[in-house]
N, C-alpha and C positions, 0 to 999 in steps of 0.2 A: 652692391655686389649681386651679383647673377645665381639668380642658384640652379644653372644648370652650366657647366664648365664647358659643356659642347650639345649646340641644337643642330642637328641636320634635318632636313626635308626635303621628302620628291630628291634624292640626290639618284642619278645616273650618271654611266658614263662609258662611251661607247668608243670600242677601238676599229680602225679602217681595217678588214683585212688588207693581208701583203698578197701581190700578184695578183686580184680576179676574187681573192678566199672572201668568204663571207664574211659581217664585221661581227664584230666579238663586243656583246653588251657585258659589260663586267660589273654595274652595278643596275639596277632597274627601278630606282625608286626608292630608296632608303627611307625611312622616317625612324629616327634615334634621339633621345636627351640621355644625357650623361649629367649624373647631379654634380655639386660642386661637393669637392674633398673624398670622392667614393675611392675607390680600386676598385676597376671596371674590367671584366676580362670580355673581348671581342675575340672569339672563336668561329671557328671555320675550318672546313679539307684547303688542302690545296686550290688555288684557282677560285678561292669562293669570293673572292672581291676584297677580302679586309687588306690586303696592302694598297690595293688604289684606291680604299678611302683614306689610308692614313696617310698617303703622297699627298691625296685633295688637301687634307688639313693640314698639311706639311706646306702646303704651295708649289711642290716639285708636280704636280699634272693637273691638268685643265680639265673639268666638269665639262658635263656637256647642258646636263641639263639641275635644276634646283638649286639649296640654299645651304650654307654653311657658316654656322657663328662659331667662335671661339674666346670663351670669357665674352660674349655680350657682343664681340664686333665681328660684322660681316667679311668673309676672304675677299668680297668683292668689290664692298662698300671700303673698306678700312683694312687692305691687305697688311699693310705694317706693322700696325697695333695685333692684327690676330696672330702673324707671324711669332710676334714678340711674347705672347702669352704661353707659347707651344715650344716645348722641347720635345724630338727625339731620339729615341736610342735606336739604329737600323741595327738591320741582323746583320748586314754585313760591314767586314773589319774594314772602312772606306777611312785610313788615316796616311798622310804625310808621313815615307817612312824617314824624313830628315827634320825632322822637327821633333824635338822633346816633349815631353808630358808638359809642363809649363808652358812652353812656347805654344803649343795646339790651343790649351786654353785660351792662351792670352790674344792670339789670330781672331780664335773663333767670338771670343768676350768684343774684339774690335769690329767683328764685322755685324754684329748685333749693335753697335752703337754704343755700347754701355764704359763708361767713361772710367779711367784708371783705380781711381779713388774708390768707386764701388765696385772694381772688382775682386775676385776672391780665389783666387787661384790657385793656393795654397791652403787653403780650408776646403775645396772639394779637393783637391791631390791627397789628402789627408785621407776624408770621407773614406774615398775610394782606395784607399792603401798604398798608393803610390808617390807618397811623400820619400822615400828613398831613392825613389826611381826619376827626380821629378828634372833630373837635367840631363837623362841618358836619352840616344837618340829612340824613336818610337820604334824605329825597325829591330830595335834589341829586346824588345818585349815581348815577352811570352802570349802566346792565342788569350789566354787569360785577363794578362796584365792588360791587350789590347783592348778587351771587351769591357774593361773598368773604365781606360781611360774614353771611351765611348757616353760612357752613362758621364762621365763629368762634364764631356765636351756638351752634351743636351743641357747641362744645368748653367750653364756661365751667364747665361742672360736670366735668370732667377724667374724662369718659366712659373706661368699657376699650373698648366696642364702637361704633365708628363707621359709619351706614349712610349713604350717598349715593345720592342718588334723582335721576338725570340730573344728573349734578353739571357737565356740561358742555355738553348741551343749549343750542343758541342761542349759546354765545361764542366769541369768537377765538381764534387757537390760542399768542397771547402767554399769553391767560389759563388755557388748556387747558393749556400746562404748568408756568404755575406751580401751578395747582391741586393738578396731580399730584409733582409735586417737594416739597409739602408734604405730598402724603397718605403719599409715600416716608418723608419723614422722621421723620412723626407711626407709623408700621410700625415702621421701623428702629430710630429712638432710644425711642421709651414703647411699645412693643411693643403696639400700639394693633391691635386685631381690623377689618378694614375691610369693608366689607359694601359691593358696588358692583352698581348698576342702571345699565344704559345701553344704549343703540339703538345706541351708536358699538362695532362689534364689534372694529375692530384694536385700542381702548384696551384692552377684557375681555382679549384676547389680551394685548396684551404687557402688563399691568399682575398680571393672577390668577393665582394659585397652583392656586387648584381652581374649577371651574367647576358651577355648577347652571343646568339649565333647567326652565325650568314651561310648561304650555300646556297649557289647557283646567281649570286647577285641580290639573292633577295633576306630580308630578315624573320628567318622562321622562328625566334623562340628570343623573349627576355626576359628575364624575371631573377629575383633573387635568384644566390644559391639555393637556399632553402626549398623553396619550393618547385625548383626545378629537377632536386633528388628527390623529390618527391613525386615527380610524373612517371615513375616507376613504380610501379607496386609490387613487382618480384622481390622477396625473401626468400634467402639460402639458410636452412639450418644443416648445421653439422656434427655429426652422430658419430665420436669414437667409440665403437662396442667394445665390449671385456672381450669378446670372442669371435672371430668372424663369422656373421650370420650365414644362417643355412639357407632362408628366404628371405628379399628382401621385402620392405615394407611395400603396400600394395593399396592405395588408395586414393579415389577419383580427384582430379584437380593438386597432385602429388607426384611431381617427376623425379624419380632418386638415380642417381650418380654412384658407383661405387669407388671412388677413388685409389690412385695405385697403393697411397699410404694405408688403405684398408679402410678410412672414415667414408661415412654416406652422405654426401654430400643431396640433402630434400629442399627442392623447388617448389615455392609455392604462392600464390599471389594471395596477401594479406588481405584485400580485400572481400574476400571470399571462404578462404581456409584460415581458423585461428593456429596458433604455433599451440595449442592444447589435442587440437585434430590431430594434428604432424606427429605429437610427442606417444599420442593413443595408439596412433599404427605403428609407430615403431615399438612401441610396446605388445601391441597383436601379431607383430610378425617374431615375437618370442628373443626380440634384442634386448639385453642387458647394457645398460647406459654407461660408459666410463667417463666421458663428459659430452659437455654438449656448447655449441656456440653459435651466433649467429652472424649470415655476412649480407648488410643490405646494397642495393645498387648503388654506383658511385658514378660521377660525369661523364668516365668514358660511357656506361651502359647507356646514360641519356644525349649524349652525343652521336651515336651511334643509332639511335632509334627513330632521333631526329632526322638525320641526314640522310637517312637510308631512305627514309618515306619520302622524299622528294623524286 
């Protein structure tokens, strides 16, 4: 067994401009391992290159230049075996609208090769909630129902590596957890590699293990979660007074906020100012404390700080 579910290197990959336009390098070099069993969130702005790596590993576009394995076999050396080990779920709802929920599966189950007897069509319809639905045409299914029967159609061929491309874009949050309550389980119980894109950055946060960002083609940041909320050093403390102050607190390395609801919202980098500092000037500036709490950075701040500095 491979313990990395996905190695890329030196991946590029360059689009011709249309009419005379200059060509449009959309990756420039990638070097990425994704271990085997993680949930992995690949983050990026718009245009930052992660849907044309996930096509590359998908086999829907052509590299132009480097190297891509998946479970252990090369897209180029062994495209069929890599093909085979990869499910995806695309953002967009791209389904047969005359084809039923069963029937999708069982096309999609055939054109992966995977032979009647192992397939399972009715335990993902199940999975994904559409065991009711499972012989109504697709066109009668709710934006929702659609985006279920998506995530089943990637699993038929009993993928090791599952990527999700906005897999929650656009739906409710009844359906946003069970999404993820399945993708938990599909982690947990078949030790499934999850591969996750999304614009919603508290999901990346509390759903990933390790985190990668891309922008502008290139790979600027990987690292745990952990220690990636960590390259933030700004602390917010916040200061409900009994009374609203006359002056507010006033000291170096200390930026305070009065907010509308009347609390004082004090800025301050931890590594530098203790939260003992913070709590002395607000005690020098003659504030009486009604409570107090704190709010540290969260992925969008280091998404943000990231992306911006390129």
């Amino acid at each position: 067994m491979t313990h990395h579910a996905i190695e890329i290197t030196g991946l590029k990959k360059t689009y011709r401009g249309a009419k005379g336009a200059p060509e449009n390098q959309a990756l420039k070099g990638v070097d990425l391992s994704i271990p085997n069993g993680s949930i992995f969130g690949l983050l990026g702005p718009n245009g930052a290159g992660k849907s044309t790596m996930i096509n590359i590993m998908a086999g829907l576009v052509l590299k132009t230049a480097g190297s891509v394995k998946i479970w252990g076999f090369d897209i180029d050396a062994n495209p069929r075996q890599s093909r085979a080990a990869i499910g995806v779920m695309p953002q967009e709802l791209n389904l047969d609208p005359f084809f039923s929920p069963r029937g999708a599966l069982e096309v999609q189950a055939g054109l992966y090769g995977v032979p009647k007897a192992q397939r399972t069509s009715d335990e993902i319809l199940e999975m994904v909630g559409l065991s009711d639905k499972s012989d109504a045409y697709a066109r009668t299914l709710s934006g929702g129902m659609r985006r279920r029967l998506l995530l089943g159609k990637a699993l038929v061929h009993h993928p090791q590596v599952l990527v999700l491309d906005e897999p929650t874009a656009g739906v409710d949050i009844e359906l946003r957890q069970m999404l993820w309550a399945n993708i938990r389980k599909l982690n947990k119980e078949r030790g499934m590699t999850i591969i996750l894109t999304t614009h919603y950055l508290e999901e990346a946060e509390e759903m990933c293990d390790e985190i990668a960002i891309i922008n502008q083609g290139e790979l600027i940041a990987r690292d745990s979660t952990a220690n990636l909320l960590g390259q933030i050093d700004t602390k917010t403390m916040l200061i409900d007074p009994m009374t609203p102050p006359v002056q507010l607190p006033q000291k170096t390395g200390i930026e305070v906020v009065q907010r509308p609801d009347g609390s004082l919202a004090l800025s301050y980098q931890a590594g530098k100012t203790t939260a003992e500092e913070v709590l002395s000037a607000v005690h020098d500036a003659g504030i009486v404390i009604r409570d107090v709490k704190t709010e540290q950075a969260d992925l969008e701040d280091v998404f943000l700080a990231l992306t911006s500095a390129k």
